[in-house]
N, C-alpha and C positions, 0 to 999 in steps of 0.2 A: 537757089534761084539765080540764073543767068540772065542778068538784063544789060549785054554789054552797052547798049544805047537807052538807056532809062527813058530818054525823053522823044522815043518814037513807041512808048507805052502807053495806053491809057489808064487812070487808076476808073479801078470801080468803082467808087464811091460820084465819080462823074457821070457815068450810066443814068444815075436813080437822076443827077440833076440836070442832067442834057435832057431826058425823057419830060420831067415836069415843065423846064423851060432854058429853054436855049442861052439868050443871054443869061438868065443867073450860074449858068454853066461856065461862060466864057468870062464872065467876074472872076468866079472862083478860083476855074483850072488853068486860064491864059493869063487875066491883069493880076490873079492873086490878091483878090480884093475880099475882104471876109470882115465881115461887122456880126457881131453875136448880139442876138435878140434874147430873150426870155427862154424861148421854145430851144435855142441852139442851144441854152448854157446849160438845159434842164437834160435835153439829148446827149450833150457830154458828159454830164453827172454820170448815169444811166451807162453810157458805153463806158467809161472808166469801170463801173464796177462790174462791167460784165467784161468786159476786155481784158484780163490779167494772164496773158501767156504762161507764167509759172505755175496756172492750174489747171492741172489733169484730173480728172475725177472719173475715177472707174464704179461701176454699181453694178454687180451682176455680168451681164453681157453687154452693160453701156459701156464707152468710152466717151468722157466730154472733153476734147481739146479746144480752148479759147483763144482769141489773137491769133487766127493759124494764116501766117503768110502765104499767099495762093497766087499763079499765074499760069496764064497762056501763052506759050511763046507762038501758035498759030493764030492767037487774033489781036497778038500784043496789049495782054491785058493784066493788070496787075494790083494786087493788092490786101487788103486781112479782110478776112472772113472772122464777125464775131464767136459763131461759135459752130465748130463741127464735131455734131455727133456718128460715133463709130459704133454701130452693132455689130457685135458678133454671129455668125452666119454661116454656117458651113458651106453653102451656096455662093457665100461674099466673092469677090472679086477681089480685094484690096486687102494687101501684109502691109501691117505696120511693125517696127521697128522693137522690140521688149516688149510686144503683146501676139503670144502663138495665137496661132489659128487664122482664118480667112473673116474678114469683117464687109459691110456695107454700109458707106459715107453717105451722109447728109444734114448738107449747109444749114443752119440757122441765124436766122437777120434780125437784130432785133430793133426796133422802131418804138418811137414813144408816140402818143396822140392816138387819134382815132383811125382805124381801115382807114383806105384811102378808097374813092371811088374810081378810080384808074388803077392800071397795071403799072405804075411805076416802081414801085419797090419790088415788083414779080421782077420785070424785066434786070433789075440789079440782083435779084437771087439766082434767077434765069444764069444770068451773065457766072457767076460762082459757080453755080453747078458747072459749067460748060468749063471751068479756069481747073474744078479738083478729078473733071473727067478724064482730061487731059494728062495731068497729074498723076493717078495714079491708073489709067486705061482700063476705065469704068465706065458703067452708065449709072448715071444719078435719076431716081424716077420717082424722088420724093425731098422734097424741101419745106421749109418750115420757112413762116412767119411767125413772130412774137412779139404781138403789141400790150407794152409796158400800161398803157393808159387803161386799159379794160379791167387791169385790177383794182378793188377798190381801196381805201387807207388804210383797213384791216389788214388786207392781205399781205401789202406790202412789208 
């Protein structure tokens, strides 16, 4: 990843909070102002244990890489993607690295609480497809949501 100017980037995760609301964008990513509520510390729980970059999990023709550092150096955009799954695809577009064959990438975001009734977390997966398209000179025509809260205590 080349970001000889880091700070003419923008991180993704500012996307999902520019789109909800402006100022608490400009708290966050300009004065660096961050106070954890209930809902923040319970969404950090939650991305810890899905976030663990040293897990690769292969199953079949899946591949799940987690923590995958992703960037656009055309729309200066930067940042991890929770989790991207890789099918294998004879038709795929994208060679990974110590896995033959040709696969097909897609972003998964994962979110605690309820849908949202806005496109705001689209528009930050949106944003990821368009950072691994780049990446690896693909087209992404499928992306995942995965909201933590719809499971119930059982499941979990």
């Amino acid at each position: 990843m080349d970001m000889n100017h880091e700070d003419e980037y923008l991180q993704l995760s500012g996307i999902q909070h520019f789109a909800f609301c402006k100022r608490q964008w400009g708290l966050i990513h300009i004065e660096q102002q961050w106070n954890e509520n209930i809902l923040t510390f319970y969404g950090r729980e939650m991305h810890e244990r899905v976030d663990n970059p040293t897990v690769v999990e292969k199953r079949g023709n899946l591949l799940t890489s987690r923590s995958v550092p992703i960037i656009s150096q055309t729309l200066r955009l930067y940042g991890i993607a929770d989790v991207i799954e890789f099918i294998q695809d004879d038709n795929g577009e994208v060679e990974l690295a110590n896995y033959p064959g040709l696969w097909r990438a897609y972003p998964v975001e994962y979110k605690l609480g309820k849908p949202k009734p806005t496109n705001i977390d689209k528009v930050q997966l949106c944003a990821q497809a368009i950072c691994l398209e780049e990446m690896f000179n693909t087209t992404i025509n499928l992306a995942y949501i995965y909201i933590m809260d719809d499971l119930d205590a059982d499941t979990r």
